[in-house]
LOKEDO-24322 format. One record per residue (C-alpha): x negated, y, z; residue number from 1; residue in three letters. Coordinates in pm, whole numbers, plus 50000, padded with zeros to 5 digits. Each point is the difference from the previous one (the first is absolute). Example, Ala and Ser with C-alpha at 12.3 -4.5 7.8 and 13.67 -1.06 7.14 Angstrom:
2
<site px="48770" py="49550" pz="50780" seq="1" type="ALA"/>
<site px="49863" py="50344" pz="49934" seq="2" type="SER"/>
END
This chain:
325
<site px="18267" py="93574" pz="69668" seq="1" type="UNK"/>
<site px="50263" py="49745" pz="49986" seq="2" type="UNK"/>
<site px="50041" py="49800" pz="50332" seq="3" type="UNK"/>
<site px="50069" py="49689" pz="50051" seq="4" type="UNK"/>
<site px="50280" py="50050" pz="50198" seq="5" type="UNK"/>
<site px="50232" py="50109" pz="49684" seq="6" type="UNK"/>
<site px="50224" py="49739" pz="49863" seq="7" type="UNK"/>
<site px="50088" py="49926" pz="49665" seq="8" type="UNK"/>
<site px="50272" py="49731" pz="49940" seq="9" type="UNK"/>
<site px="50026" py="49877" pz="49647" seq="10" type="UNK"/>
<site px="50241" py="49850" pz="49848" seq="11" type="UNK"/>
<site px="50053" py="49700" pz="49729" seq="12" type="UNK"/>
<site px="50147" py="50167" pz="49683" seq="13" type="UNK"/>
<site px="50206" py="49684" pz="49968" seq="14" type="UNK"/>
<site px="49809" py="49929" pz="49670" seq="15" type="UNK"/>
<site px="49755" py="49712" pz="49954" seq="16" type="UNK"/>
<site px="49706" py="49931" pz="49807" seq="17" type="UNK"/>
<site px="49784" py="50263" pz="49911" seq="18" type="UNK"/>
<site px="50198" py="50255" pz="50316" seq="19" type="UNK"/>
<site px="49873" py="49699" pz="50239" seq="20" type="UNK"/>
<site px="49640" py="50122" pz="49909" seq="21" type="UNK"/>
<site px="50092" py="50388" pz="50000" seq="22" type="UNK"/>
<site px="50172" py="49954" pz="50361" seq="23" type="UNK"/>
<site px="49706" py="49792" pz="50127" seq="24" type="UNK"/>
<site px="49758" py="50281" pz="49891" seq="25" type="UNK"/>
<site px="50169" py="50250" pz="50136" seq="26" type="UNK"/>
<site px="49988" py="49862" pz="50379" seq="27" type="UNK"/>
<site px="49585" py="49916" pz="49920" seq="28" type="UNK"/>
<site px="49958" py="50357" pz="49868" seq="29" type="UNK"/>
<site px="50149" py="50151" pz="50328" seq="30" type="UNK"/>
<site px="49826" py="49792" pz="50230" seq="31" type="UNK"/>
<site px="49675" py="50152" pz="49813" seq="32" type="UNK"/>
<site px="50118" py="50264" pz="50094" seq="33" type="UNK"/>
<site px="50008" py="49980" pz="50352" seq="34" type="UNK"/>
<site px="50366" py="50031" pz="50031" seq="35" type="UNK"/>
<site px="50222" py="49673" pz="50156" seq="36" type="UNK"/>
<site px="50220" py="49860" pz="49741" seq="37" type="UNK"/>
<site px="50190" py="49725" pz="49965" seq="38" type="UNK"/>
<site px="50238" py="49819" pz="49749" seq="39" type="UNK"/>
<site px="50354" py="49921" pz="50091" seq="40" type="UNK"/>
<site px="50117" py="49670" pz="49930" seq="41" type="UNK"/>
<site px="50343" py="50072" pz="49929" seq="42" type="UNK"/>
<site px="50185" py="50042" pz="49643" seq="43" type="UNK"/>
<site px="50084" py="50364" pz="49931" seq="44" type="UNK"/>
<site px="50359" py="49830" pz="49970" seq="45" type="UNK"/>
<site px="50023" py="49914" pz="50327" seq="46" type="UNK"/>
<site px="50072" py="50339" pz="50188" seq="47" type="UNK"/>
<site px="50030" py="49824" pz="50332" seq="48" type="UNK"/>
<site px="49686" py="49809" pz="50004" seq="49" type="UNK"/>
<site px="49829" py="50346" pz="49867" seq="50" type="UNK"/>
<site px="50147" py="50190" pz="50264" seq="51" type="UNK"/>
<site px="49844" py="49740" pz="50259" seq="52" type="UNK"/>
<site px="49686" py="50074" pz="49868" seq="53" type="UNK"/>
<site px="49962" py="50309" pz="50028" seq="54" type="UNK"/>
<site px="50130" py="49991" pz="50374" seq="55" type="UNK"/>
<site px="49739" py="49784" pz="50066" seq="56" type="UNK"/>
<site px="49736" py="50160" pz="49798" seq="57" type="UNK"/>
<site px="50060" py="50371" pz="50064" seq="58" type="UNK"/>
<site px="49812" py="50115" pz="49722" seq="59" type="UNK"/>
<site px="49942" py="50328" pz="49959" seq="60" type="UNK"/>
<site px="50089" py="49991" pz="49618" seq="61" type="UNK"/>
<site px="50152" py="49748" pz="49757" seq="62" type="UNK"/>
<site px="49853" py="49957" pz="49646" seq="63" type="UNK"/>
<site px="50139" py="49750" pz="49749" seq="64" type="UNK"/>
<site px="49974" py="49992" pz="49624" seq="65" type="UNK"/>
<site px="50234" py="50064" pz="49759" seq="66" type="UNK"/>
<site px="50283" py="50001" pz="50303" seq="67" type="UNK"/>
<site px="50269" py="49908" pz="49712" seq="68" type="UNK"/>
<site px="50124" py="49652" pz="50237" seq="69" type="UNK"/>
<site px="50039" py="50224" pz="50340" seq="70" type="UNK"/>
<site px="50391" py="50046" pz="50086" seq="71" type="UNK"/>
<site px="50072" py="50337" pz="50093" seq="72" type="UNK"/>
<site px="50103" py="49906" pz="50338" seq="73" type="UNK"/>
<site px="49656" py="49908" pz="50085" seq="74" type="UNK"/>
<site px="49896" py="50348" pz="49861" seq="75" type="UNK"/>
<site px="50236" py="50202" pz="50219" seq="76" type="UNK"/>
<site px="49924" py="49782" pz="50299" seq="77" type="UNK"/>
<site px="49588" py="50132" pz="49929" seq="78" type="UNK"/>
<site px="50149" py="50346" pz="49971" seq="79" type="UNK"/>
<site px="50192" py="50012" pz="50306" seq="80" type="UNK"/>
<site px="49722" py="49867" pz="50226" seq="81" type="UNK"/>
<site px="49733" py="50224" pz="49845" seq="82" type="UNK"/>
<site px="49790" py="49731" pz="49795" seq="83" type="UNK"/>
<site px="49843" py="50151" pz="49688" seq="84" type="UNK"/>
<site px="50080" py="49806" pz="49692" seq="85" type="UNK"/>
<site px="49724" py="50011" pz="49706" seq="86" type="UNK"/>
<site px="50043" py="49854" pz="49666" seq="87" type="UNK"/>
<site px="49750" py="49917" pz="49760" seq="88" type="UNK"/>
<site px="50193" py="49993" pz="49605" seq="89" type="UNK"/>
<site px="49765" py="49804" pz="49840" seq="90" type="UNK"/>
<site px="50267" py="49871" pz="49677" seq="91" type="UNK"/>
<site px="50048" py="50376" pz="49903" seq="92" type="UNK"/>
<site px="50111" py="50058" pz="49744" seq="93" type="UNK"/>
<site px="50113" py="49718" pz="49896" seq="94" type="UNK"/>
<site px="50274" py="49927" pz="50298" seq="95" type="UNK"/>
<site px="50034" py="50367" pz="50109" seq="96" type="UNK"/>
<site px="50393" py="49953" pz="49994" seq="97" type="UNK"/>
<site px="49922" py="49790" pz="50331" seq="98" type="UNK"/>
<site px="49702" py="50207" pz="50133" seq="99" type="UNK"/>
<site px="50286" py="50293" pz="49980" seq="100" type="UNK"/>
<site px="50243" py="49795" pz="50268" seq="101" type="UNK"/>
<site px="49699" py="49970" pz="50257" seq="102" type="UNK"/>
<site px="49857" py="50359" pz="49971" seq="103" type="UNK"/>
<site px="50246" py="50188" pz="50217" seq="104" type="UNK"/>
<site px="49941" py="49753" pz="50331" seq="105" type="UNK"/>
<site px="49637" py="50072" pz="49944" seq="106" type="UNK"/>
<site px="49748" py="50229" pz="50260" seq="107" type="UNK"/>
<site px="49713" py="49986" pz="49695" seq="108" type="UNK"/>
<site px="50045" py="49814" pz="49653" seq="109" type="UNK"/>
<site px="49702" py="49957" pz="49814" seq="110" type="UNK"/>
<site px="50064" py="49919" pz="49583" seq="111" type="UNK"/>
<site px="49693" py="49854" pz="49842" seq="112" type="UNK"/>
<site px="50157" py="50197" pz="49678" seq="113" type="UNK"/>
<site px="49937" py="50391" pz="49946" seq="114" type="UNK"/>
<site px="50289" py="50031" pz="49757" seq="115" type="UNK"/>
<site px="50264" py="49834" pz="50287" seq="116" type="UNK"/>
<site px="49818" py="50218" pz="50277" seq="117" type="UNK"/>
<site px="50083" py="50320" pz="49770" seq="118" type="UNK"/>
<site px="50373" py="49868" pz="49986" seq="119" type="UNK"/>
<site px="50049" py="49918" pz="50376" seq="120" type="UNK"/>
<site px="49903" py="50358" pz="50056" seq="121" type="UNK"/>
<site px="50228" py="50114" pz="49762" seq="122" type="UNK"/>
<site px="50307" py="49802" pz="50187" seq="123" type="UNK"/>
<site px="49863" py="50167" pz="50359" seq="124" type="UNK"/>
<site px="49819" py="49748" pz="50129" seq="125" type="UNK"/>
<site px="49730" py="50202" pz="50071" seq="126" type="UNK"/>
<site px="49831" py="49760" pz="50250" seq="127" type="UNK"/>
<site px="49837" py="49794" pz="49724" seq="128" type="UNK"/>
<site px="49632" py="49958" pz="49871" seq="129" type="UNK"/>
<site px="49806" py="49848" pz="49752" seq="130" type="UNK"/>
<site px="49833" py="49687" pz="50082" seq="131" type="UNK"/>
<site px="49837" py="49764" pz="49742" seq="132" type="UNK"/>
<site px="49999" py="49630" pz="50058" seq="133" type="UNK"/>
<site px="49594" py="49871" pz="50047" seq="134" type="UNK"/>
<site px="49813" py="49680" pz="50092" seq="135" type="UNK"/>
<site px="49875" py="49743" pz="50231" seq="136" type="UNK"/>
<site px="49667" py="49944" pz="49953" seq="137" type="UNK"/>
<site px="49984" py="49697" pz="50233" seq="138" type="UNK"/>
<site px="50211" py="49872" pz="49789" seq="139" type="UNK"/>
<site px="49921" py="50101" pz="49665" seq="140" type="UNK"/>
<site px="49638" py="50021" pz="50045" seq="141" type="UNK"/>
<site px="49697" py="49937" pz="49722" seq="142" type="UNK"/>
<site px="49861" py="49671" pz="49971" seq="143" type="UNK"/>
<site px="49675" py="49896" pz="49918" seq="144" type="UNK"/>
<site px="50079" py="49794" pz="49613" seq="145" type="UNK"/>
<site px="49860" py="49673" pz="49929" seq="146" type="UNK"/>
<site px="49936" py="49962" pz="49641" seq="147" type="UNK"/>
<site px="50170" py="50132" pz="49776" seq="148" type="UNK"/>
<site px="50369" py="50140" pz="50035" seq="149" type="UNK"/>
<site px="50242" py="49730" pz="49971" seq="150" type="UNK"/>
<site px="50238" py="50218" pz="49772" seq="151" type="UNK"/>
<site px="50003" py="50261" pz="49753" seq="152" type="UNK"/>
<site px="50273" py="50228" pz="50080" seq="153" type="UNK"/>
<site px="50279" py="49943" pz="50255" seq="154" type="UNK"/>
<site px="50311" py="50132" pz="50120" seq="155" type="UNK"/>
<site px="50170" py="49966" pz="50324" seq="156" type="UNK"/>
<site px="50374" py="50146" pz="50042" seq="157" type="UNK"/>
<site px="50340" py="49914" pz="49893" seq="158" type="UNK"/>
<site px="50090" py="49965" pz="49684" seq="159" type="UNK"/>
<site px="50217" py="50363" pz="49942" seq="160" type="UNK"/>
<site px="50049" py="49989" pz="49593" seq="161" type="UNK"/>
<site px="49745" py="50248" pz="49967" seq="162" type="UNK"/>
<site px="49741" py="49759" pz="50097" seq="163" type="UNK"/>
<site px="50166" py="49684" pz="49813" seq="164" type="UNK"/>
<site px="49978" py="50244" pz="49674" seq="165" type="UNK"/>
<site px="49678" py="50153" pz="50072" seq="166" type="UNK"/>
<site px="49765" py="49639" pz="50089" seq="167" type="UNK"/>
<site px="50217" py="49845" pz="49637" seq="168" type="UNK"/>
<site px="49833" py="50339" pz="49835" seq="169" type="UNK"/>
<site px="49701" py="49941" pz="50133" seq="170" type="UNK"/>
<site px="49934" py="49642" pz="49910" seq="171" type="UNK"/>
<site px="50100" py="50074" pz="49671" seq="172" type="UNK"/>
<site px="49740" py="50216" pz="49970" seq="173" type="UNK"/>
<site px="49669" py="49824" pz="50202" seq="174" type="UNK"/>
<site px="49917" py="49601" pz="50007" seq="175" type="UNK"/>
<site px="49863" py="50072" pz="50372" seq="176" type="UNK"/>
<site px="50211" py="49790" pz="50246" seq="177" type="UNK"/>
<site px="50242" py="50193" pz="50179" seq="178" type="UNK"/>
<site px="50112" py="49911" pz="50371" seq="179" type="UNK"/>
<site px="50330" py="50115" pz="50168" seq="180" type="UNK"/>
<site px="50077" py="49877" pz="50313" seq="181" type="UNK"/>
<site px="50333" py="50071" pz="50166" seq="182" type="UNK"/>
<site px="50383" py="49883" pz="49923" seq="183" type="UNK"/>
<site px="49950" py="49936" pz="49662" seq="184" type="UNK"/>
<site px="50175" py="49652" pz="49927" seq="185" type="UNK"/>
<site px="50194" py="49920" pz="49695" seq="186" type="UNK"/>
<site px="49869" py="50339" pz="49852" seq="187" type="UNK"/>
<site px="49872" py="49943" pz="49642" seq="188" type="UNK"/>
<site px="49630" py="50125" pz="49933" seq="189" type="UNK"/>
<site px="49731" py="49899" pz="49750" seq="190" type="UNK"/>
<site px="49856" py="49692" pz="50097" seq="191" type="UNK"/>
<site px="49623" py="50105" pz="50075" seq="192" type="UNK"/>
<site px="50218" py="50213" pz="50306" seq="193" type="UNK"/>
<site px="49928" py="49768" pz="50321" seq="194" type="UNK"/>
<site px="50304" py="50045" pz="50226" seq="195" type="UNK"/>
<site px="49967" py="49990" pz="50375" seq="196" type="UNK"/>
<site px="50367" py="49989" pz="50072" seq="197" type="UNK"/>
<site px="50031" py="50045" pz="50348" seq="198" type="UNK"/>
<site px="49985" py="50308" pz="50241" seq="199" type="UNK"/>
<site px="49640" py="49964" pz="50120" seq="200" type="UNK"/>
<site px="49886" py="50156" pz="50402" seq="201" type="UNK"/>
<site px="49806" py="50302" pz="50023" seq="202" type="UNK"/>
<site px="49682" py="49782" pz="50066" seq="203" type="UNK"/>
<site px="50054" py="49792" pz="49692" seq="204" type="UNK"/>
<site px="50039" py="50319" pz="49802" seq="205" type="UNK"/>
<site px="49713" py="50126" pz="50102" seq="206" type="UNK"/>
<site px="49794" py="49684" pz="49916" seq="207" type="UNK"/>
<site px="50187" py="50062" pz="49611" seq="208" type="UNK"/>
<site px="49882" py="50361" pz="49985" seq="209" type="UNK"/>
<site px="49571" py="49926" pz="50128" seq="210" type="UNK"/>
<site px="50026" py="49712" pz="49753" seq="211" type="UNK"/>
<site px="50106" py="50156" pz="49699" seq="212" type="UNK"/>
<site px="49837" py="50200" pz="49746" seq="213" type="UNK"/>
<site px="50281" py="50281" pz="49957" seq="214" type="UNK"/>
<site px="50315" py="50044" pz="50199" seq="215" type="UNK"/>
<site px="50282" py="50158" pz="49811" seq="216" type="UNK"/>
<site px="50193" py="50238" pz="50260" seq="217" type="UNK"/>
<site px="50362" py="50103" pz="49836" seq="218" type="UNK"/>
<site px="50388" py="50176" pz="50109" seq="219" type="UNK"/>
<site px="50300" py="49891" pz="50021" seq="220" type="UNK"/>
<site px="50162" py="50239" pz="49739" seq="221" type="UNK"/>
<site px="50231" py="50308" pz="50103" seq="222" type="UNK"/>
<site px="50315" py="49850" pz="49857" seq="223" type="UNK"/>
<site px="49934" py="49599" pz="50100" seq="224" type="UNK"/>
<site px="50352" py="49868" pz="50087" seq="225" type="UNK"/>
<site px="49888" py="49912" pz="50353" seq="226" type="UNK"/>
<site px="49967" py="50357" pz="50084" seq="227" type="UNK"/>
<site px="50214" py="50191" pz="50190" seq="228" type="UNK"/>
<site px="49955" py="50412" pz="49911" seq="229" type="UNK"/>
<site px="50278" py="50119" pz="49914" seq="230" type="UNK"/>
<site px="49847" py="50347" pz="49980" seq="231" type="UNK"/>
<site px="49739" py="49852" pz="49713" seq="232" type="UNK"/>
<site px="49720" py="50095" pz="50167" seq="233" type="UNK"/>
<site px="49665" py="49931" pz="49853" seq="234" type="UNK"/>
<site px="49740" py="49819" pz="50190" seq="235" type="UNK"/>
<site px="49668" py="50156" pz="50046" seq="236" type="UNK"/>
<site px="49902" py="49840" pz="50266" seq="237" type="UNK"/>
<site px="49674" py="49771" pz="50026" seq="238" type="UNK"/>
<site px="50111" py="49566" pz="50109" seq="239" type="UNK"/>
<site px="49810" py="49788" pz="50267" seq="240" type="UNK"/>
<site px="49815" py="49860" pz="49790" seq="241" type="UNK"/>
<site px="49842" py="50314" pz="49824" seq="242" type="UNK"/>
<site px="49819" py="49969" pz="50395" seq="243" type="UNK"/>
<site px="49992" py="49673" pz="50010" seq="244" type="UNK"/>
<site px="49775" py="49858" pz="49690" seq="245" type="UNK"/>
<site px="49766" py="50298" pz="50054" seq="246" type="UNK"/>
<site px="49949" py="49876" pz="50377" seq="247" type="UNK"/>
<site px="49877" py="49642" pz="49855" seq="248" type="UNK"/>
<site px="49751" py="50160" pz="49813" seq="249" type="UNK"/>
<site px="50156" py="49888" pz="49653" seq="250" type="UNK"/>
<site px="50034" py="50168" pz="49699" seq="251" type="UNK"/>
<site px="50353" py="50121" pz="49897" seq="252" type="UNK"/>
<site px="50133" py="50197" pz="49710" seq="253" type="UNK"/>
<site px="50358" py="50162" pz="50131" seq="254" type="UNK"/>
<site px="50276" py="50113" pz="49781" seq="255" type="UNK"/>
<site px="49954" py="50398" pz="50039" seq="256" type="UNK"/>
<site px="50243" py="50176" pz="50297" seq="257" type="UNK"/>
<site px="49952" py="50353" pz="50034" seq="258" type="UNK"/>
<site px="49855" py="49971" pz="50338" seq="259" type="UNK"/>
<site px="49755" py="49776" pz="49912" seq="260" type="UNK"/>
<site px="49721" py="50228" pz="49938" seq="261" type="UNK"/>
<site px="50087" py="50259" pz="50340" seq="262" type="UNK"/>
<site px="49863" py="49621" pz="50203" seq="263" type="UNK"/>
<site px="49770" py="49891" pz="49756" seq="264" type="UNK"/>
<site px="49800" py="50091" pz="49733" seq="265" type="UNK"/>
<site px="49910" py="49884" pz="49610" seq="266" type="UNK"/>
<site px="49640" py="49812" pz="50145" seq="267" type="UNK"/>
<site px="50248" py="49822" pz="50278" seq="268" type="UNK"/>
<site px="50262" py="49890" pz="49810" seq="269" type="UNK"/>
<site px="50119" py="49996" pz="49646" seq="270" type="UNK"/>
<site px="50337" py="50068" pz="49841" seq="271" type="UNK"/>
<site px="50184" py="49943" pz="49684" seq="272" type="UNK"/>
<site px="50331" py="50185" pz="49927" seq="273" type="UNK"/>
<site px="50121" py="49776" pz="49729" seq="274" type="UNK"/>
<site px="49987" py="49583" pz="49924" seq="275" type="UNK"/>
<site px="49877" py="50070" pz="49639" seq="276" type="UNK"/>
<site px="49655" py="50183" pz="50181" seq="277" type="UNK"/>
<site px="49941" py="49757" pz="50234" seq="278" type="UNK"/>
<site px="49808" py="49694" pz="49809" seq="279" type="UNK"/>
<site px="49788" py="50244" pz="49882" seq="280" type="UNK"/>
<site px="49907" py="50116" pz="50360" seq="281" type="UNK"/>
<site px="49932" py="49664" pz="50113" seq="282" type="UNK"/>
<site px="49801" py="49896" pz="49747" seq="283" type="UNK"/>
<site px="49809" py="50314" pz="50112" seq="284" type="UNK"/>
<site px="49953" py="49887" pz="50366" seq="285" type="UNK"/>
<site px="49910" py="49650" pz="49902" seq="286" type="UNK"/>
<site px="49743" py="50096" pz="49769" seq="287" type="UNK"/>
<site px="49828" py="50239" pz="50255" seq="288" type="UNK"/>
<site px="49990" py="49770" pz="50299" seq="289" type="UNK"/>
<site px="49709" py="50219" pz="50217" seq="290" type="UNK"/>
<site px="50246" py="50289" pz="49915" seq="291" type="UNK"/>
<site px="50263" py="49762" pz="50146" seq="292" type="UNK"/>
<site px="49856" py="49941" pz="50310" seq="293" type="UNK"/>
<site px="49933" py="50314" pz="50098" seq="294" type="UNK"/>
<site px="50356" py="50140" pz="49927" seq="295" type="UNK"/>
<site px="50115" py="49696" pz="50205" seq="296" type="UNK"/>
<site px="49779" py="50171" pz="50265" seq="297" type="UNK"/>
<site px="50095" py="50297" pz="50008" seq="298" type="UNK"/>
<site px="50352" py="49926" pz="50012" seq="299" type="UNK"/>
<site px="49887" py="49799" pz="50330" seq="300" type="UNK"/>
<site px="49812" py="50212" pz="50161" seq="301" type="UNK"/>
<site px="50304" py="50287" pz="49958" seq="302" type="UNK"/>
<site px="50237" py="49809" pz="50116" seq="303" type="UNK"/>
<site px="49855" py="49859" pz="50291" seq="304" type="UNK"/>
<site px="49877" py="50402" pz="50110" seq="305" type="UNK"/>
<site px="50335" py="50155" pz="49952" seq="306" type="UNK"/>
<site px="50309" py="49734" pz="49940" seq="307" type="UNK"/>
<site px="50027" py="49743" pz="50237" seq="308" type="UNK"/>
<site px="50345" py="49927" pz="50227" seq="309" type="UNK"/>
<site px="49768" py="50154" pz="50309" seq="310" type="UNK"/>
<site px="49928" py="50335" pz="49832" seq="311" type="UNK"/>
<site px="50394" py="49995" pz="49937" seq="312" type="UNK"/>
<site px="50104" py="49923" pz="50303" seq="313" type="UNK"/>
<site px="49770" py="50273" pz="50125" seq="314" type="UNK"/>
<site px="50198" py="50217" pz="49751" seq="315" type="UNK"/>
<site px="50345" py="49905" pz="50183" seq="316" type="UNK"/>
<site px="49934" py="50019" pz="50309" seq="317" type="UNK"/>
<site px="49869" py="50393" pz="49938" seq="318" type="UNK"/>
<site px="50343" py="50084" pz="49989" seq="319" type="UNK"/>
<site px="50151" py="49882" pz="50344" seq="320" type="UNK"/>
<site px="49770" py="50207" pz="50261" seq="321" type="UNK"/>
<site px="50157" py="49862" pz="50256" seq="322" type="UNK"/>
<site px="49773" py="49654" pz="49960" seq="323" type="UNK"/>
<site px="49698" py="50216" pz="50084" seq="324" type="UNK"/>
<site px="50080" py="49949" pz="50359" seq="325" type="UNK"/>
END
């Protein structure tokens, strides 16, 4: 069993927002675990204040995600003194040109994509593993509803052009209000869309996803502009928030991934492969609101057994023996 006396030092990925959260859980999930961990204050920038850290902290092993901000010096410097470096990829695909600069400096890399793991070990780096991203239920947690839900169907990301043209598809095609919530100013949409343009917390996403009726759950596509794959590799991989609308207990429909259904199944959540399907499908769910319900449920009660940051974690630390004490 995992003592208490291990150390685990993570650090910030240098990104904010949504990472804050990620980072955050990370630390809560290893403390559940028994195992001391702590979050270093520093910028990944700053090699000399990282450095300091870990002379002070001594941990046992250093986990960060994504790893892309940490100068090699700092990297070397763990490698020389014997510190274990773990990085968690969680923007594979879509950034694997950077994941590939960070992989050689790392003990253990974990890619949350199977198509990216398959590639690594293809290159040599045979010290990687496949690691899904997962929730934090005290976070994202179900809610008891007052009345009824306060909107129809929502959306909570950034607005990629997939998801501009997909929510103008679909309000051509249903008179339901639509909600999107995220960085979506000065973007035109039909005018029974209701625009939430600002990047929202975790906790007030999770208060959007108990209070509406469906929560849309789409990708970033394979060729967006903002990516950076050179090798035009396609994403199979499952997002955060696949985890994190089922751990509020709220009904999503998710655009189809080929992973989907080897974490969930057709009763937990439901999947459409192409925009011109998908009115049809939630007209479907809307008319059958019992049947609703109880797919919201199941989705719940999976992903709170099997795919939370803990059970992850857990996962990780399986393959550094050394923690066991």
């Amino acid at each position: 069993m995992t003592t208490a006396t291990r150390h685990v030092l993570v650090l910030r990925s240098g990104y904010g927002k949504v990472y804050r959260y990620f980072e955050d859980s990370l630390v809560s999930a290893l403390q559940s675990l028994a195992l001391s961990s702590s979050l270093a204050p520093a910028h990944p920038l700053n090699t000399e204040a990282l450095i300091e850290s870990c002379r002070q902290e001594k941990p046992d092993l250093v986990l960060t995600l994504l790893g892309y901000q940490l100068e090699a010096r700092f990297c070397e410097w763990l490698q020389d003194n014997g510190i274990p470096l773990a990085v968690w990829l969680t923007e594979d695909p879509y950034l694997i040109d950077r994941s590939l600069q960070i992989l050689p400096y790392a003990k253990k890399a974990f890619t949350i994509d199977r198509q990216a793991l398959s590639y690594y070990r293809k290159l040599g780096f045979t010290d990687s593993a496949f690691l899904p991203l997962a929730t934090n239920p005290t976070v994202y947690k179900r809610r008891k509803r007052q009345g009824e839900p306060a909107y129809s169907i929502s959306l909570v990301g950034y607005p990629y052009q997939a998801r501009v043209d997909l929510i103008r598809f679909l309000a051509d095609q249903l008179t339901l209000p639509i909600t999107v919530v995220g960085e979506w100013k000065d973007i035109s949409l039909p005018s029974h869309v209701n625009v939430v343009s600002k990047w929202v917390t975790p906790q007030e996403v999770a208060l959007f996803y108990t209070n509406s009726r469906i929560v849309l759950n789409t990708y970033r596509s394979d060729s967006d502009p903002a990516n950076e794959n050179s090798t035009g590799i396609k994403g199979t991989s499952l997002n955060n928030r696949t985890f994190e609308i089922a751990s509020c207990g709220a009904l999503q429909i998710t655009e189809y991934r080929p992973e989907l259904y080897d974490f969930f199944s057709v009763d937990e959540i439901p999947s459409f492969r192409t925009k011109e399907e998908l009115p049809d499908k939630i007209k479907q769910l809307l008319a059958d609101p019992t049947g609703a319900d109880q797919t919201a449920n199941n989705s719940y009660l999976a992903v709170t057994r099997h795919h939370t940051f803990e059970q992850r974690l857990a996962k990780l630390l399986s393959y550094f023996p050394e923690l066991n004490g």
